[in-house]
N, CA, C and O atoms as a Tripos MOL2 file, in Angstrom:
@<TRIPOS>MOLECULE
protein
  100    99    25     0     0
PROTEIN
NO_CHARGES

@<TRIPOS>ATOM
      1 N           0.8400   -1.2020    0.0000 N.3       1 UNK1
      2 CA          0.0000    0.0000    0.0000 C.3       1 UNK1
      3 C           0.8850    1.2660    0.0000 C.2       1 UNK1
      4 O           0.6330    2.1780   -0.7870 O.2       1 UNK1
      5 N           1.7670    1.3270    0.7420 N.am      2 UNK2
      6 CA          3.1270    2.3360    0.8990 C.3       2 UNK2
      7 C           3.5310    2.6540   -0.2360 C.2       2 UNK2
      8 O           3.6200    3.8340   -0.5750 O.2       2 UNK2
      9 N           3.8660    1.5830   -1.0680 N.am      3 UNK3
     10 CA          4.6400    1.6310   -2.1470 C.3       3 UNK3
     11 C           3.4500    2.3010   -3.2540 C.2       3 UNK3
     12 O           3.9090    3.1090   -4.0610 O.2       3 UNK3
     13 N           2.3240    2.0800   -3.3140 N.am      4 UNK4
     14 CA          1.4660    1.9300   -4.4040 C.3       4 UNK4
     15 C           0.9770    3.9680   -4.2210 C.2       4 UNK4
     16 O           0.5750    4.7680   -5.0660 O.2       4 UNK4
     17 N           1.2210    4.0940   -3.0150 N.am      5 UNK5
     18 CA          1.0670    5.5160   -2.5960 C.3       5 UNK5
     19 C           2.3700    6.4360   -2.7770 C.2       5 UNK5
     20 O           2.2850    7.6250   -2.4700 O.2       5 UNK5
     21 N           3.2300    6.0620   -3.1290 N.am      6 UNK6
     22 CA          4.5290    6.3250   -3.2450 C.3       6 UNK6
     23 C           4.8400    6.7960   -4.6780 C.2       6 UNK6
     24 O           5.4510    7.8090   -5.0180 O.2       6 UNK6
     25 N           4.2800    5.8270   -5.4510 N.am      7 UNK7
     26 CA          4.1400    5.7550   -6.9320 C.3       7 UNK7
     27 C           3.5030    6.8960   -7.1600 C.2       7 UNK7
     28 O           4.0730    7.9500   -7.4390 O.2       7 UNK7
     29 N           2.0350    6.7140   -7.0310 N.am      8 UNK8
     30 CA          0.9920    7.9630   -7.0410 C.3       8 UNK8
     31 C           1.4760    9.3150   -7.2750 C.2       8 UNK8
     32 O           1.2990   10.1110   -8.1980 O.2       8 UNK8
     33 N           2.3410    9.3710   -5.8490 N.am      9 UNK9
     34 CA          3.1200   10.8850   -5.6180 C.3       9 UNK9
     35 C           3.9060   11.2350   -6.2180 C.2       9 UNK9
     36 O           4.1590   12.4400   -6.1860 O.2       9 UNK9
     37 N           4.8670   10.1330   -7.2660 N.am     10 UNK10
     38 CA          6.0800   10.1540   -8.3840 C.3      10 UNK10
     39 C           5.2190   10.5760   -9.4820 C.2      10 UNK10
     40 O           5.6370   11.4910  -10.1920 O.2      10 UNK10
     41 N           4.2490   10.1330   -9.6990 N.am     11 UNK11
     42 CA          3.4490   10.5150  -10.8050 C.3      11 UNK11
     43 C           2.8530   12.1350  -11.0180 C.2      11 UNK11
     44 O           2.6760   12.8050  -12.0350 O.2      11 UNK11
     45 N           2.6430   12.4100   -9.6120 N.am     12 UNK12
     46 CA          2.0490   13.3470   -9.3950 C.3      12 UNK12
     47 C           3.0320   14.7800   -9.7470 C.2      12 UNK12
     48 O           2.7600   15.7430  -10.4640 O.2      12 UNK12
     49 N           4.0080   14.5470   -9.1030 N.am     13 UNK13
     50 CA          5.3480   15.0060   -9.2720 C.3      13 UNK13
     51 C           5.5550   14.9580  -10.6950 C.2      13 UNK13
     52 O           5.2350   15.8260  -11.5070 O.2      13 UNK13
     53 N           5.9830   14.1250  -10.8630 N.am     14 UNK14
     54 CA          5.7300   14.1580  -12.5630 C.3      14 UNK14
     55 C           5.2220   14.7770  -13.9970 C.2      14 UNK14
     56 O           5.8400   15.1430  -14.9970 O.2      14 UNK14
     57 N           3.6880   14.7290  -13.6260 N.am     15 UNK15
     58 CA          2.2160   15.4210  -14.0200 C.3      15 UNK15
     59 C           2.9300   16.6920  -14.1870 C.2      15 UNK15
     60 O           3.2840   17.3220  -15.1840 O.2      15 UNK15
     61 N           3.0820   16.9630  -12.4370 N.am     16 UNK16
     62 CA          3.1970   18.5850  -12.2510 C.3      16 UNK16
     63 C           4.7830   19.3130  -12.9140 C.2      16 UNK16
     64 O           5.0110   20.5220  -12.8550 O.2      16 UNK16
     65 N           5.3710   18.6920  -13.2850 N.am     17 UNK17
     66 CA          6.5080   19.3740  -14.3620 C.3      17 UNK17
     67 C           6.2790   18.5610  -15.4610 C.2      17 UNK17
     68 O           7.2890   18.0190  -15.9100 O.2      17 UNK17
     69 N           5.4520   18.3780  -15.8980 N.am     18 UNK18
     70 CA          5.6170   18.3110  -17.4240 C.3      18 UNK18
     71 C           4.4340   19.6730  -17.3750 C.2      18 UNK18
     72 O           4.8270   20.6710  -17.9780 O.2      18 UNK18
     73 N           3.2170   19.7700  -16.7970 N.am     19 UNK19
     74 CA          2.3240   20.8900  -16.6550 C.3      19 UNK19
     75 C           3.4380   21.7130  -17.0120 C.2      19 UNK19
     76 O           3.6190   21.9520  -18.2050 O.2      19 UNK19
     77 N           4.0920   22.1080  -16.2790 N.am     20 UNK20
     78 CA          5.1540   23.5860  -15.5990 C.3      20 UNK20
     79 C           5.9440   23.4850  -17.0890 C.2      20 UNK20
     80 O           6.1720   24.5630  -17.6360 O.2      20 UNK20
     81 N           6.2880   22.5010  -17.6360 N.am     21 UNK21
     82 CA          7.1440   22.5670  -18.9120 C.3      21 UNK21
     83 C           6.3020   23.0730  -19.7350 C.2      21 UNK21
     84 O           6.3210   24.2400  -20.1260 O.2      21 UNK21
     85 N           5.4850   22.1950  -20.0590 N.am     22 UNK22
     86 CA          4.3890   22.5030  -21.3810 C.3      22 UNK22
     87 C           3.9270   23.8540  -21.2870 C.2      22 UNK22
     88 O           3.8340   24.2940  -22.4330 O.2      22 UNK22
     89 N           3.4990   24.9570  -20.1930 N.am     23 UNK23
     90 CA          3.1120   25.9130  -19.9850 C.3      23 UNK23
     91 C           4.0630   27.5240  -20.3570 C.2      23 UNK23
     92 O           3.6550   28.6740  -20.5200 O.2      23 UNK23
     93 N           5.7710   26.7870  -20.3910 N.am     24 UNK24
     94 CA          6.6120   27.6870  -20.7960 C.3      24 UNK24
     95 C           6.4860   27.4390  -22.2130 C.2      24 UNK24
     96 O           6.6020   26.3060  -22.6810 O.2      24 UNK24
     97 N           6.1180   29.0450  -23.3000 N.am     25 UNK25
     98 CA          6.2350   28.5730  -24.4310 C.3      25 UNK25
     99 C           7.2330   29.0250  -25.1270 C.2      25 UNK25
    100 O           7.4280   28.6090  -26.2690 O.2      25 UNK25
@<TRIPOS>BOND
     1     1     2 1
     2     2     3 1
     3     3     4 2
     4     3     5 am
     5     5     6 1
     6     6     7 1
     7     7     8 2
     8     7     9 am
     9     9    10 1
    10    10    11 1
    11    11    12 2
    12    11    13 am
    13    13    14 1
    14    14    15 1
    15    15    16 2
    16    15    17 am
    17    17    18 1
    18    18    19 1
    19    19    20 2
    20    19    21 am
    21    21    22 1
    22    22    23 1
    23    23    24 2
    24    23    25 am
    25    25    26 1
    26    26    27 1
    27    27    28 2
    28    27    29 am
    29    29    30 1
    30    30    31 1
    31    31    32 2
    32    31    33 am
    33    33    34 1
    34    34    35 1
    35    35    36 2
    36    35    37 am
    37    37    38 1
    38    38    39 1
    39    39    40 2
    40    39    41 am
    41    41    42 1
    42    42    43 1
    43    43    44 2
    44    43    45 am
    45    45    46 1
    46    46    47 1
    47    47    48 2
    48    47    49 am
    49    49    50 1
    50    50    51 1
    51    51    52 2
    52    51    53 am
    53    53    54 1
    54    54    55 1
    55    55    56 2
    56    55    57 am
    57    57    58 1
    58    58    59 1
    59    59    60 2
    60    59    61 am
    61    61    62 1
    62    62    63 1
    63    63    64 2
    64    63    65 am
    65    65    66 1
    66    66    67 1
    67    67    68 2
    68    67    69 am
    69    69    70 1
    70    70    71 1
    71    71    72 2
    72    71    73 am
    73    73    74 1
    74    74    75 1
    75    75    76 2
    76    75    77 am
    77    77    78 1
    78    78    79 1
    79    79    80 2
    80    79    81 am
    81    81    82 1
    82    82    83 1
    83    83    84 2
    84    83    85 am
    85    85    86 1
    86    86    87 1
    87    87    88 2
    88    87    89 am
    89    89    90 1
    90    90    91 1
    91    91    92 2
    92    91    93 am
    93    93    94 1
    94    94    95 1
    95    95    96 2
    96    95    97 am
    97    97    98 1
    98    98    99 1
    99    99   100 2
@<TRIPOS>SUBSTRUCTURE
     1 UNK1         2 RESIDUE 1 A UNK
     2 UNK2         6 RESIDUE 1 A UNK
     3 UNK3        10 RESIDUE 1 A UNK
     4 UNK4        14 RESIDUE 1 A UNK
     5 UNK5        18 RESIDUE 1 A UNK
     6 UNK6        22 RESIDUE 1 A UNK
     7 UNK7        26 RESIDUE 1 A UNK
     8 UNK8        30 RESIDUE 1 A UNK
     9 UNK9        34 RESIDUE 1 A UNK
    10 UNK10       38 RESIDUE 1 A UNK
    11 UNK11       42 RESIDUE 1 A UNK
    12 UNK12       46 RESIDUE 1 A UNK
    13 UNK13       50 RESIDUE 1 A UNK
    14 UNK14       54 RESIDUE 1 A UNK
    15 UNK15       58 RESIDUE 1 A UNK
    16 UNK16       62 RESIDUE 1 A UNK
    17 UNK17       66 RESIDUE 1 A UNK
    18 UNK18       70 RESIDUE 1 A UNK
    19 UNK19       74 RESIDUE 1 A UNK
    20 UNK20       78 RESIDUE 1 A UNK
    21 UNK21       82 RESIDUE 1 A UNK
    22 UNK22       86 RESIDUE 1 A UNK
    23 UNK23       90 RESIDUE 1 A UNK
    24 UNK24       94 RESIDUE 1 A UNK
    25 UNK25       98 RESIDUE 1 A UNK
């Protein structure tokens, strides 16, 4: 469950700089 919540948050992290990339044009 730790791990599977762990992931989530890498993803999330993730999500949120490619957002932050894609948004610089």
């Amino acid at each position: 469950m730790e791990k599977g919540l762990n992931c989530q948050l890498q993803l999330k992290k993730k999500g949120m700089l490619v957002i932050n990339y894609l948004r610089i044009p």
